[in-house]
Backbone bond lengths (Angstrom), bond angles and torsions (degrees), N, CA, C in turn:
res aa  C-N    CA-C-N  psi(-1)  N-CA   C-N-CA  omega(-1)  CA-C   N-CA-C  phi
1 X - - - 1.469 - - 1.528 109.49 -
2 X 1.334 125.21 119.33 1.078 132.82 148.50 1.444 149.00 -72.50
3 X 1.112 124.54 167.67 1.872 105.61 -172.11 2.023 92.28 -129.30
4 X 1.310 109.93 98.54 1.394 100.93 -164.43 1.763 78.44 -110.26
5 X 1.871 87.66 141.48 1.647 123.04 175.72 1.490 114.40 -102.72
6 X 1.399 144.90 139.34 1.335 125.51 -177.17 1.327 95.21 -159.47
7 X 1.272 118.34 130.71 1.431 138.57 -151.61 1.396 101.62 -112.19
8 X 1.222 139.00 76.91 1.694 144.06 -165.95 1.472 117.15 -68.83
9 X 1.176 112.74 8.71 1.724 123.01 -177.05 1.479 93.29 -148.02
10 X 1.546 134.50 63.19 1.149 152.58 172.13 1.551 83.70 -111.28
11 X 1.667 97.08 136.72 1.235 115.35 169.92 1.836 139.42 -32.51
12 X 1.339 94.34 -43.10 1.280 116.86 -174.98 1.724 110.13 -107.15
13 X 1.427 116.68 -14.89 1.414 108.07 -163.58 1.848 116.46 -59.33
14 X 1.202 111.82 159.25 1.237 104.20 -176.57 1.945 111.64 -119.32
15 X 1.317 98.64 170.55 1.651 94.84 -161.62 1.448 120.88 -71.60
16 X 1.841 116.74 -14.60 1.480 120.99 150.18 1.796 116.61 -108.00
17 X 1.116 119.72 55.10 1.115 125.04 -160.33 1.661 97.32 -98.23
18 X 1.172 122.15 -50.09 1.175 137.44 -162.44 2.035 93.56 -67.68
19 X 1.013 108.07 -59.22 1.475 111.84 -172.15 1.427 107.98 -61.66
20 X 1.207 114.57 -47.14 1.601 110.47 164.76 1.566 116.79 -44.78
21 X 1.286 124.05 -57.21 1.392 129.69 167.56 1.682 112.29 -43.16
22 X 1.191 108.47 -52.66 2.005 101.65 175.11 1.003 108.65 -71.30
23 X 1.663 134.49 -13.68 1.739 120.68 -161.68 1.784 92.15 -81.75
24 X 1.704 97.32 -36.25 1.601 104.64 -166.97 1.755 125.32 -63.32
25 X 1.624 100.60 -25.20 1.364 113.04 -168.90 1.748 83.19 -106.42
26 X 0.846 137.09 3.91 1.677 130.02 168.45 1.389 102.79 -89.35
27 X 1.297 121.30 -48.29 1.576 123.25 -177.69 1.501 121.83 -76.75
28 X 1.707 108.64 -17.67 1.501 119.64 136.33 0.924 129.99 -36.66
29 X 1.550 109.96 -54.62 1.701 115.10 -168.94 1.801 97.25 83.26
30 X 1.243 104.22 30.71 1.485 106.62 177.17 1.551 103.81 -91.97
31 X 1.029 121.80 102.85 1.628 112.33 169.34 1.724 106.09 -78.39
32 X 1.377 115.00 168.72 1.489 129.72 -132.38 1.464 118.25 179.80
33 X 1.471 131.27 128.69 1.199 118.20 147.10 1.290 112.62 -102.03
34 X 0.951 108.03 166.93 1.820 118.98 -178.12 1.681 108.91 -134.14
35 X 1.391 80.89 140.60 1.918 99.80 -167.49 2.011 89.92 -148.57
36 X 1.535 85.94 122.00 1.334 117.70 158.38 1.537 118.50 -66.20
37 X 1.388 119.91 126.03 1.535 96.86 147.07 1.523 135.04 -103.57
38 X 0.908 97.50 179.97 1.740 93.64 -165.71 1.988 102.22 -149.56
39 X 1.809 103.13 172.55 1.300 78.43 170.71 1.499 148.67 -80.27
40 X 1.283 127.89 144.05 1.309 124.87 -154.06 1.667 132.07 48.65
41 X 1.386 92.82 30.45 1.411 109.27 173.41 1.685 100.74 -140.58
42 X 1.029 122.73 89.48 1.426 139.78 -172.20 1.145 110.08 -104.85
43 X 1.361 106.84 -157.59 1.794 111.30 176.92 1.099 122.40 -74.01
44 X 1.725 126.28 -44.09 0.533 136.30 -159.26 2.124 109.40 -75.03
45 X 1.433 89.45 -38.97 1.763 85.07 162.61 1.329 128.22 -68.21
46 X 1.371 100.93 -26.99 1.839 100.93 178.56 1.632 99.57 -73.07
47 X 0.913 128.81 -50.41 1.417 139.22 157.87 1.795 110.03 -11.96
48 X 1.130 94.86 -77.64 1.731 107.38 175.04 1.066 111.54 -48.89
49 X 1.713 126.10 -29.70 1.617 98.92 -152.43 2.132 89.89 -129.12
50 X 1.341 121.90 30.44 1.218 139.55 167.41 1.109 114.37 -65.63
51 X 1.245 133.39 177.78 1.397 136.89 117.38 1.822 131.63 -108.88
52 X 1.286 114.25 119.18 1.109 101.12 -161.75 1.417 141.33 -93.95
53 X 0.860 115.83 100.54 1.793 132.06 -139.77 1.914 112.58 -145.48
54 X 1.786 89.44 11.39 1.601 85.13 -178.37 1.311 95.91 -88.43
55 X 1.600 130.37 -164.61 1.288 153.30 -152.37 1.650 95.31 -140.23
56 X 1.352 103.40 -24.14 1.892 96.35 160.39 1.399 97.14 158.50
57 X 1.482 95.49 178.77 2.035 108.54 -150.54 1.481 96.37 -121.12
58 X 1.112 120.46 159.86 1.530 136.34 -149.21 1.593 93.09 -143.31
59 X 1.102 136.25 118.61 2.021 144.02 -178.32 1.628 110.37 -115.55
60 X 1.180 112.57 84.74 1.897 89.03 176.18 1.809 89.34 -102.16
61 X 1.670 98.19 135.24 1.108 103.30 170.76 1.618 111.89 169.57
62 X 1.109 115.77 -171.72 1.808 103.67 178.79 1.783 91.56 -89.51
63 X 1.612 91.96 -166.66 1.668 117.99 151.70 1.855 112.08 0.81
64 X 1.815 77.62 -97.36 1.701 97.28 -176.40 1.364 130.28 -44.13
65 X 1.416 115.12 -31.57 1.303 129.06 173.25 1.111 129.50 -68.87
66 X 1.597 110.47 -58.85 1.637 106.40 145.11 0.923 144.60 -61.60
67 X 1.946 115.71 -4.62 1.647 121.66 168.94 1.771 91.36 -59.51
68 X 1.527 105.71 -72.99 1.256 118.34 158.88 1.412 124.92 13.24
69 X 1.252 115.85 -69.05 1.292 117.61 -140.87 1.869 85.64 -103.71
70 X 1.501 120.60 -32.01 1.918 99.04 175.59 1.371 83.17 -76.60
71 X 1.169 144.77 -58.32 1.644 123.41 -148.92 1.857 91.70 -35.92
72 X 1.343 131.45 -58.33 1.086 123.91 -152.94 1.647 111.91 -68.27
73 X 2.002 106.63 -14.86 1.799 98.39 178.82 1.417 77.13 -101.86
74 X 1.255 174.22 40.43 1.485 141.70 134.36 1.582 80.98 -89.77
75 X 1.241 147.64 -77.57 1.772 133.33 -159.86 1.750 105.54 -46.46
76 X 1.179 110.72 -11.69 1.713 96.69 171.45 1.577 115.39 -125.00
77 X 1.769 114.47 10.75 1.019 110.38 -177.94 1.414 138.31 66.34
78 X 1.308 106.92 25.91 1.315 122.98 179.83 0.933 120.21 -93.36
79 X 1.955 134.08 135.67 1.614 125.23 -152.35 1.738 73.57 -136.30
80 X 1.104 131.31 17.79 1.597 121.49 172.38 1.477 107.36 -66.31
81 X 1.753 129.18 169.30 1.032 107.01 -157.44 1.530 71.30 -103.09
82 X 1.846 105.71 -171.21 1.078 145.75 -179.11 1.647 124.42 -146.17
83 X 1.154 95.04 140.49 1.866 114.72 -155.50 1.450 78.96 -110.11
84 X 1.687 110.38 134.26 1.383 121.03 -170.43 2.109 83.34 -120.92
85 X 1.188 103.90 143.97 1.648 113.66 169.65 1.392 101.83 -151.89
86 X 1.313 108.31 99.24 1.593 133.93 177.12 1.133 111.62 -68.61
87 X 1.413 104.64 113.53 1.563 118.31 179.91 0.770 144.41 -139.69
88 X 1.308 114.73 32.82 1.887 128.63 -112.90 1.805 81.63 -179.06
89 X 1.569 96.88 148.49 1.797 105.49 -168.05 1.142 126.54 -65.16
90 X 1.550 109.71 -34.13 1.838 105.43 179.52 2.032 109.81 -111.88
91 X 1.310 97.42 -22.26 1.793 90.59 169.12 1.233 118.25 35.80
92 X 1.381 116.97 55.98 1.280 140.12 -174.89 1.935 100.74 -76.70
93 X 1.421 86.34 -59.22 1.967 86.69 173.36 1.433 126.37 -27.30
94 X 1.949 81.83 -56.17 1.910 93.87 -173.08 1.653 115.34 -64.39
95 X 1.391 111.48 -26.20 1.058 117.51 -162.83 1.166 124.18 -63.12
96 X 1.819 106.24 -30.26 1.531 110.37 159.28 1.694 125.96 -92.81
97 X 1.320 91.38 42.12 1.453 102.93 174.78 1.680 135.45 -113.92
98 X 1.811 91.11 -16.40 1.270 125.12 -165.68 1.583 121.34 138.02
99 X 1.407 114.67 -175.80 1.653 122.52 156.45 1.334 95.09 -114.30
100 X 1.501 100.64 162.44 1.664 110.99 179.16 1.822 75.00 -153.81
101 X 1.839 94.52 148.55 1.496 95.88 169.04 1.435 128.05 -101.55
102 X 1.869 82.28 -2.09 1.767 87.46 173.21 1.464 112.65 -144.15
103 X 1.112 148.73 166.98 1.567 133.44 -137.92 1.703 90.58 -120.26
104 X 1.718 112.29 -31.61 1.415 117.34 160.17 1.588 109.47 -46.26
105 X 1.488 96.15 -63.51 1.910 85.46 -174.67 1.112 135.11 -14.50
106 X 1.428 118.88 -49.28 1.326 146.89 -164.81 1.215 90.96 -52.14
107 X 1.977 124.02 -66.91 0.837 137.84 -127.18 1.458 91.84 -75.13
108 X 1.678 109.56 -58.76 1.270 103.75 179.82 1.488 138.32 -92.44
109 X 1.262 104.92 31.93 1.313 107.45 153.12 1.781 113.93 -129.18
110 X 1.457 112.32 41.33 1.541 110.72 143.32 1.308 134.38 -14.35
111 X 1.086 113.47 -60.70 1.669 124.31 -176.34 2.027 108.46 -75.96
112 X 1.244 103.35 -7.61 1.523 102.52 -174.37 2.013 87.47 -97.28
113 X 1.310 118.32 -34.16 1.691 105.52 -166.51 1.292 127.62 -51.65
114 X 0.983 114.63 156.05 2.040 110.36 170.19 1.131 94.20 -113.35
115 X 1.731 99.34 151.66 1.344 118.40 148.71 1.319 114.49 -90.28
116 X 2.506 89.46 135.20 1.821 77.07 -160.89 2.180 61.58 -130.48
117 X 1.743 94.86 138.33 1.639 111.64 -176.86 1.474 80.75 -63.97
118 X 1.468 112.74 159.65 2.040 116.01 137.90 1.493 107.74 -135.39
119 X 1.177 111.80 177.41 1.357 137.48 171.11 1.626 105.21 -59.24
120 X 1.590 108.66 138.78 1.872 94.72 176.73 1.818 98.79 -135.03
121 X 1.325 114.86 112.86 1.569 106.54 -173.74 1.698 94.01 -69.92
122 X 1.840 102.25 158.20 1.091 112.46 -175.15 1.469 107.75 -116.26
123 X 1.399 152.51 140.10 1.362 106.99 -176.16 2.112 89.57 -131.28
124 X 1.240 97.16 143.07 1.430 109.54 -176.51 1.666 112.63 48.47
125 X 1.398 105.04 48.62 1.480 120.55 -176.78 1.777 114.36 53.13
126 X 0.956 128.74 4.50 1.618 142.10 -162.67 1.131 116.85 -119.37
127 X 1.739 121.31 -71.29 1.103 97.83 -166.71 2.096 108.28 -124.00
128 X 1.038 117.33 169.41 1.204 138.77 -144.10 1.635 100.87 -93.20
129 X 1.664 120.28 149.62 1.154 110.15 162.02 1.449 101.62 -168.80
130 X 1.206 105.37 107.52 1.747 125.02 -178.29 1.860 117.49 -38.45
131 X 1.118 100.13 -71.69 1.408 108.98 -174.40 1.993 115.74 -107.55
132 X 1.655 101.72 -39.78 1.712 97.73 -178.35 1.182 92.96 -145.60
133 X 1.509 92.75 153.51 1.605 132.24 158.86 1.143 118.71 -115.30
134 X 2.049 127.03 106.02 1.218 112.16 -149.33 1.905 95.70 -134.44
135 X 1.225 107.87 129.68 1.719 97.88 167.64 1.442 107.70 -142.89
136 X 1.487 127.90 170.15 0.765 143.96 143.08 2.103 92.30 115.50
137 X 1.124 118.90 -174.54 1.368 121.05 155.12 1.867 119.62 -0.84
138 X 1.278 98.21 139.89 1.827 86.77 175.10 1.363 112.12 62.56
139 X 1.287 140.19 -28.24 1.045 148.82 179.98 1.826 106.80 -52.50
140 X 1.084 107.64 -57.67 1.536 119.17 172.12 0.907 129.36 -80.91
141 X 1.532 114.43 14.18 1.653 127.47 173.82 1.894 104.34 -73.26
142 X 1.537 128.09 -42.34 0.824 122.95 -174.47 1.335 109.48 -85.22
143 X 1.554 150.99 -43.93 1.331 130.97 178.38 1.368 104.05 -97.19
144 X 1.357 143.61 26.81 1.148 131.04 132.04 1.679 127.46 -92.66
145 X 1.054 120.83 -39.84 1.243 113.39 164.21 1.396 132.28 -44.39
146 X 1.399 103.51 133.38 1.820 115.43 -155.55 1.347 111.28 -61.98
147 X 1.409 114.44 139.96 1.678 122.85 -172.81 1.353 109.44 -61.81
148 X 1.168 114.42 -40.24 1.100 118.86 174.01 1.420 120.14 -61.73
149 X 1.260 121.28 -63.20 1.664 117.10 175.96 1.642 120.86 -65.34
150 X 1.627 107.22 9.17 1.311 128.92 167.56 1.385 121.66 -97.19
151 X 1.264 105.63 -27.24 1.433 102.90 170.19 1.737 109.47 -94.79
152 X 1.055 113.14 -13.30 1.842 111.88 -173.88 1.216 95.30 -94.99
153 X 1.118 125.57 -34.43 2.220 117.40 -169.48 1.947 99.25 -101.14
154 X 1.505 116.25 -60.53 1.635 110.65 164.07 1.793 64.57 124.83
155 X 1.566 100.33 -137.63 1.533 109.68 -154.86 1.742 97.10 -89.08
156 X 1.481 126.52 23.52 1.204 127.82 -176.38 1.748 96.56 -91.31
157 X 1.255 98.05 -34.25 1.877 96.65 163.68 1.047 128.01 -44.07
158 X 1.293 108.39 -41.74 1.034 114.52 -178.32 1.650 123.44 -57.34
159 X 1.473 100.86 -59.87 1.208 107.06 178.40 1.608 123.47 -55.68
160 X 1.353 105.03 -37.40 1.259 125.14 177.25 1.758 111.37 -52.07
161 X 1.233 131.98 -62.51 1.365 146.68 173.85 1.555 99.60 -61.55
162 X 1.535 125.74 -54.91 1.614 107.55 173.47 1.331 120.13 -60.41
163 X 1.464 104.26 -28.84 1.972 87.03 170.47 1.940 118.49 -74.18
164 X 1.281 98.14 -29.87 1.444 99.83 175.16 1.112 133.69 -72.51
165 X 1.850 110.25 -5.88 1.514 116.83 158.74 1.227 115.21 -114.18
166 X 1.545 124.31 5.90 1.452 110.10 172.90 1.885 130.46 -48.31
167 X 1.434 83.80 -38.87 1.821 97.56 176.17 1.735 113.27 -46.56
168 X 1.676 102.32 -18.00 1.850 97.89 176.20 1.616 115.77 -106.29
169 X 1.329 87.43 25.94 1.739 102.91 -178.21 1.941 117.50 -47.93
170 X 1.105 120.40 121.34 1.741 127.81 -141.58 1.910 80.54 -129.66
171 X 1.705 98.77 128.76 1.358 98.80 -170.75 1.723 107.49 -112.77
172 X 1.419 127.42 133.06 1.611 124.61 -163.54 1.110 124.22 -110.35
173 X 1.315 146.53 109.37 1.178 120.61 -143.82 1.547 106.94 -106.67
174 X 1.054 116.89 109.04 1.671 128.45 -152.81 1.951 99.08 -96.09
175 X 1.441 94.32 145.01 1.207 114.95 141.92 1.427 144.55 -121.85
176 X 1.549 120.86 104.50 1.666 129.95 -140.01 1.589 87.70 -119.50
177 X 1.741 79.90 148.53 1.073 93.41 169.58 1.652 101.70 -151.11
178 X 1.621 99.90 139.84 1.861 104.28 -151.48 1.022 103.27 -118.96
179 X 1.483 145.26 82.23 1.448 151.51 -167.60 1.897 89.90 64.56
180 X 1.318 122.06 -124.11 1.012 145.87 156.04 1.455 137.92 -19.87
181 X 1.551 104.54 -59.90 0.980 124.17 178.88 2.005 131.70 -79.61
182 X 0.881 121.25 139.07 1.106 98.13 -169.26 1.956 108.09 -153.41
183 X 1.495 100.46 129.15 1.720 102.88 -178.28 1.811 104.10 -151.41
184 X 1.202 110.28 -152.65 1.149 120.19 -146.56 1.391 97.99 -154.26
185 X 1.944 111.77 154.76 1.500 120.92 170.59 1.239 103.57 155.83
186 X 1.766 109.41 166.40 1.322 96.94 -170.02 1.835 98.22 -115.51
187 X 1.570 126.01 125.51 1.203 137.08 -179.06 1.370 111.15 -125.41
188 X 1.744 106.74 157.59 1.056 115.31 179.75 1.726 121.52 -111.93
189 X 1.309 118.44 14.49 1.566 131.06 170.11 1.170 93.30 -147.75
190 X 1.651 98.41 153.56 1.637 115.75 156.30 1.446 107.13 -143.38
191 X 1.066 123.15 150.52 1.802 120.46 -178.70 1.281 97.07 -151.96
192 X 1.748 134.50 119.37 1.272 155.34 144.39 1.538 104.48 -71.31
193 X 1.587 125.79 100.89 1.361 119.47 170.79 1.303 129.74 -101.13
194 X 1.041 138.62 -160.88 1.737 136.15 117.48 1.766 104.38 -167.66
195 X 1.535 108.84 77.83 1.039 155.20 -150.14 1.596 124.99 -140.59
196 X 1.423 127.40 144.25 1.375 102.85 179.65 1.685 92.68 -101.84
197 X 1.325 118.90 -16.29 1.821 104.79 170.32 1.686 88.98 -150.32
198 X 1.449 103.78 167.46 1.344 126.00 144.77 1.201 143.98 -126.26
199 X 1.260 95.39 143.09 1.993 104.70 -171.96 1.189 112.74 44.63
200 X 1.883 125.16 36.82 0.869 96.69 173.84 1.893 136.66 110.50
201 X 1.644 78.60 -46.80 1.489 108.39 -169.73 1.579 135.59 -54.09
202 X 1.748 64.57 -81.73 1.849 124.20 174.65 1.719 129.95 -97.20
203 X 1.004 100.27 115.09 1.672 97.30 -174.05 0.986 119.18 -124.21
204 X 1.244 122.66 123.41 1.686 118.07 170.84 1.788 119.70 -88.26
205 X 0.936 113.30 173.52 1.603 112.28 163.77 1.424 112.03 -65.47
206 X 1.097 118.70 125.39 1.623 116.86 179.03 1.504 126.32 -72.61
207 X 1.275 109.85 -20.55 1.547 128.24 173.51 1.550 92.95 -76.29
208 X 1.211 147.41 -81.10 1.539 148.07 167.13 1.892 107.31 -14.01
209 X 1.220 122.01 -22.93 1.632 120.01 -141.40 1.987 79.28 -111.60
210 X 1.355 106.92 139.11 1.602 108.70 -179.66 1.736 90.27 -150.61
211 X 1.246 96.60 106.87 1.798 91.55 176.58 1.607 110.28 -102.76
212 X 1.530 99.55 47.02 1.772 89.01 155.54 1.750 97.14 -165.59
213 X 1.339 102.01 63.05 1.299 114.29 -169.86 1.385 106.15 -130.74
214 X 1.534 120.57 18.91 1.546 123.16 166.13 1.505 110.68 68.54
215 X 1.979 121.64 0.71 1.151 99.64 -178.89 1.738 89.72 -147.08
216 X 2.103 83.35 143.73 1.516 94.61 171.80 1.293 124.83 -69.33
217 X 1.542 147.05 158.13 1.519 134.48 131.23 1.356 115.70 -81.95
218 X 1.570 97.45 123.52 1.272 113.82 172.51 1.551 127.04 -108.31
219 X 1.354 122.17 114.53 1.022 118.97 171.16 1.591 127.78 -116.86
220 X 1.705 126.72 158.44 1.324 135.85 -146.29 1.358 120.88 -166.51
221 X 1.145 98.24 85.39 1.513 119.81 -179.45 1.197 122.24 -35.09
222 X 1.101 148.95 107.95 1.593 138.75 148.34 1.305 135.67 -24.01
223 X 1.407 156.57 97.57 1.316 147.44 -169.49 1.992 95.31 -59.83
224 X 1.448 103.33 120.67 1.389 119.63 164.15 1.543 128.39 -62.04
225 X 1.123 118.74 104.99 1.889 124.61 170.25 1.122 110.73 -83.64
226 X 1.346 124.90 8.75 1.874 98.58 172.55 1.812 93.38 -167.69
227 X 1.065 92.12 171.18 1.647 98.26 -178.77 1.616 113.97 -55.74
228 X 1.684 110.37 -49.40 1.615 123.92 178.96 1.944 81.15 -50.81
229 X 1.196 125.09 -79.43 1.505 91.87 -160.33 0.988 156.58 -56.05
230 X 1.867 102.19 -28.62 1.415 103.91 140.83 1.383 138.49 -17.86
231 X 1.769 104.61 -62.55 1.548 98.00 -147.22 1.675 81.18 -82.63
232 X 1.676 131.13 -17.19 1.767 116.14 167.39 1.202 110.91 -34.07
233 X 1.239 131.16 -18.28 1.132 133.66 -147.25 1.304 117.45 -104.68
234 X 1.171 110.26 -69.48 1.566 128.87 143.37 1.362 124.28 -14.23
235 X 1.420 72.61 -42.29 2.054 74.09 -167.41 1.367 94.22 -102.99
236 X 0.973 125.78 -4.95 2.009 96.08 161.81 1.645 101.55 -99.44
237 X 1.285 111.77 -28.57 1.911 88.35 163.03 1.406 119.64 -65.76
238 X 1.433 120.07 -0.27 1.594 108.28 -179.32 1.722 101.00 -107.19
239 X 1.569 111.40 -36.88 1.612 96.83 -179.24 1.539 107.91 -97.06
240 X 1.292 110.11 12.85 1.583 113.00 163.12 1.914 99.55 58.78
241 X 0.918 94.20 45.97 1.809 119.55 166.83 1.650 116.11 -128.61
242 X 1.273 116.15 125.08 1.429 109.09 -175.84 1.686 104.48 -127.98
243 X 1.421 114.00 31.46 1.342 113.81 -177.07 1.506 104.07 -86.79
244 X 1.127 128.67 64.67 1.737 129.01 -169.52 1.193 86.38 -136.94
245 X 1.402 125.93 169.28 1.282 151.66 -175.05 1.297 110.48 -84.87
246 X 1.680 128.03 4.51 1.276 120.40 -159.90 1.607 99.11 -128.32
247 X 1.526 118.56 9.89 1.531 137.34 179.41 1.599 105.09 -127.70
248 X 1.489 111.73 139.24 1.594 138.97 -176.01 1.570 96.85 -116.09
249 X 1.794 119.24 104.37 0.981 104.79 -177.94 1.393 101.03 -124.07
250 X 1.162 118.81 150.87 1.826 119.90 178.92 1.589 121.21 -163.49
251 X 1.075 99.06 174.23 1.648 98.84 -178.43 1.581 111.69 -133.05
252 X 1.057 119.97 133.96 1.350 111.62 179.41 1.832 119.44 -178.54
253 X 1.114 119.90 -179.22 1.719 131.40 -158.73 1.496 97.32 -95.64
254 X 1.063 130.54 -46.34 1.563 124.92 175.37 1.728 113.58 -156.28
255 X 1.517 109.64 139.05 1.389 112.95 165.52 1.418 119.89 -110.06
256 X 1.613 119.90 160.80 1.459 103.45 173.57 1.604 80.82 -138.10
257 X 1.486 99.69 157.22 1.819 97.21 -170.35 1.856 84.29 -133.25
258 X 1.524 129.76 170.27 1.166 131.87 153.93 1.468 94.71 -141.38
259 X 1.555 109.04 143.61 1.613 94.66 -178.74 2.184 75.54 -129.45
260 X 1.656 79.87 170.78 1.591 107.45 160.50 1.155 133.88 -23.68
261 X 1.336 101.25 -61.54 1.486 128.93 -149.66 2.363 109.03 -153.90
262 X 0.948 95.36 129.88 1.289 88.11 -177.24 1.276 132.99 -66.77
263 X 1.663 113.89 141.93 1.162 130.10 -146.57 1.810 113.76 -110.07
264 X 1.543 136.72 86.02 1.402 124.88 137.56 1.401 117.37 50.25
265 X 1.024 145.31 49.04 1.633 118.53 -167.37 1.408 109.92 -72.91
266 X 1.228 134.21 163.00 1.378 139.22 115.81 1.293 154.02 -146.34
267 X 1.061 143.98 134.05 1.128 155.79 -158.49 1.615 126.12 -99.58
268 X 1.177 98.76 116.15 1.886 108.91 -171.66 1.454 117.84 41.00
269 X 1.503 106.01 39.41 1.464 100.69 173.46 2.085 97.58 118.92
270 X 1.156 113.62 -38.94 1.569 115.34 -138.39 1.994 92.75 -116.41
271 X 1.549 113.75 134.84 1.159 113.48 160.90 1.484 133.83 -19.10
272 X 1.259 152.17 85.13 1.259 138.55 150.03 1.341 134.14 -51.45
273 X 1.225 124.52 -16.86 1.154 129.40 176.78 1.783 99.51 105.20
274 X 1.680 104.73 -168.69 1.186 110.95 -171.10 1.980 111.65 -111.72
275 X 1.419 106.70 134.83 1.757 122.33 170.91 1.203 113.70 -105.38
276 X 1.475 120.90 163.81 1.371 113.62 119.16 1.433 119.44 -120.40
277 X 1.003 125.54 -3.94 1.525 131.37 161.58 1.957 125.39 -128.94
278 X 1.068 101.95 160.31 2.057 83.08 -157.13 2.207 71.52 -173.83
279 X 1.599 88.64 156.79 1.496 116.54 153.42 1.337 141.67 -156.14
280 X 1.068 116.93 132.17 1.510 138.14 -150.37 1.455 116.49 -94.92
281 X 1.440 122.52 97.42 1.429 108.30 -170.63 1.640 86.82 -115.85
282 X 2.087 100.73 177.83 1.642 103.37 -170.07 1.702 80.78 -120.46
283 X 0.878 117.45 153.31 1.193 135.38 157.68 1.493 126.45 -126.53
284 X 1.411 108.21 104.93 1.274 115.36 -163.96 1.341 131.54 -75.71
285 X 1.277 108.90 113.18 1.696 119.23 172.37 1.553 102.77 66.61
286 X 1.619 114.62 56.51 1.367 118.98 -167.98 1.725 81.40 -117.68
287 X 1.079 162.12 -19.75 1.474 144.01 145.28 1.682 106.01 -112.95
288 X 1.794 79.21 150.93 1.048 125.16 -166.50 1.724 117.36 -88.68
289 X 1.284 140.27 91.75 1.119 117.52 -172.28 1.802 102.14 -124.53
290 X 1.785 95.43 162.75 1.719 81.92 171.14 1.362 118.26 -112.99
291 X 1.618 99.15 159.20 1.306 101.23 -158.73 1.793 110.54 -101.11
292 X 1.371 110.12 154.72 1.429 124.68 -157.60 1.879 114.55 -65.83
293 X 1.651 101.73 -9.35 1.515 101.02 -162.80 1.393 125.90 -72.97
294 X 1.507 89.13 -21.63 2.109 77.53 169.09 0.756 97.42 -120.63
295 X 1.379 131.33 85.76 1.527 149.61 163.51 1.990 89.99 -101.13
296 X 1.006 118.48 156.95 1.483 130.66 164.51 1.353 100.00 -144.93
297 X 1.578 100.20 149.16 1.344 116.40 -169.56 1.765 103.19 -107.58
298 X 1.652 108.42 134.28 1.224 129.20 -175.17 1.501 116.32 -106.10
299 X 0.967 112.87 65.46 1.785 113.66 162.77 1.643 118.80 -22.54
């Protein structure tokens, strides 16, 4: 028995999408409950008011939904796995899970998935964040940018709206401290990942990226004094190189940052609200998700 979640105002979902998903886990022989979300009734409430006794959880939804839906197994302690079905505009989660060419696939090839553990950041011992921890600048490029010009461009919105607000770029003057290490400066991004990109943005090498290796990548922008630093800037968000003097890159088990002035949060895509001080620990291979590789594709 499964506990399947399905988010019906997911970016991408389509208008027989949902019925396709029950025909697939019926011809499984997968039994299932099914829970809608709605507003202010998310995962995390269906979560609360369950009982938990399935054999594992089923998420159709974008980003937020599946941030959503582990916040609700780390608050109940659940290491059961979870079936991710990306449906939602940037699906950053899924992305380090595999490609699939059809979102059914998934469904019906259950019995081919692995359980693969990952890393789950924690932030201020409470709350949960799958792939990023994002503040300062750019930060609000992904839950502010319009749903609409998110579903017609995909994560090209993204980019599109962060270049069109860079010109209000707001500089913080942080005090970090990176496992061990610890200094000072004033920047205008920070991103705690364990991710092969974010929002879109930011990309790392994917061979470099190990999400069950107990440590985040953190990166931390420099606040720019002159045009040359700018475009340093630019240009490692465009050739997806950040070896310039104008990027803080590191790896490590927990950060704690205090800035100036309060900082934007967000989390897997979705508003957190506003800090000026917060800490970021990794907790290793504390969810369970499955992974996309023996998926086979059904024409």
């Amino acid at each position: 028995m499964y506990l399947f979640i399905y988010n019906p105002k997911a970016g991408l979902s389509q208008p027989n999408e949902l019925n396709e998903f029950i025909h697939c886990l019926n011809q499984s022989k997968i039994r299932f409950d099914l829970f809608l979300t709605d507003l202010n009734y998310g995962p995390v409430e269906i979560m609360d008011e369950v009982d938990h006794n399935y054999e594992g959880y089923i998420i159709a939804g974008g980003d937020g939904t599946v941030s959503q839906m582990v916040q609700g197994l780390y608050n109940h302690k659940i290491r059961k796995p979870l079936i991710i079905l990306p449906i939602g505009t940037a699906n950053e989660i899924a992305k380090n899970l595999g490609n699939v060419a059809h979102i059914t696939d998934i469904l019906s090839n259950l019995e081919n998935l692995t359980e693969r553990p990952v890393d789950l950041g924690v932030l201020n011992e409470t709350d949960c964040f799958t792939f990023a921890l994002t503040f300062g600048n750019f930060t609000e490029v992904t839950y502010k940018t319009p749903q609409n010009l998110k579903n017609w461009l995909g994560y090209r919105a993204y980019l599109i709206y962060g270049f069109l607000t860079f010109r209000r770029i707001h500089a913080y003057g942080l005090k970090v401290r990176i496992d061990d290490t610890s200094f000072s400066g004033s920047f205008v991004f920070g991103g705690i990942t364990n991710s092969k990109s974010v929002g879109g943005i930011f990309h790392y090498d994917e061979n470099e990226i190990e999400l069950s290796d107990g440590l985040f990548e953190v990166m931390l922008i420099r606040k720019p004094r002159n045009v040359s630093q700018i475009r340093q800037i630019l240009k490692g968000m465009m050739s997806r190189e950040y070896d310039n003097e104008m990027f803080v890159i590191r790896q490590c088990t927990e950060v704690e940052i205090q800035s100036d002035t309060v900082m934007s949060m967000n989390i897997d895509g979705e508003f957190a609200g506003d800090m000026s001080s917060f800490k970021a620990t990794n907790h290793k291979e504390i969810l369970n998700l499955m992974d996309y590789k023996g998926v086979t594709t059904h024409d």
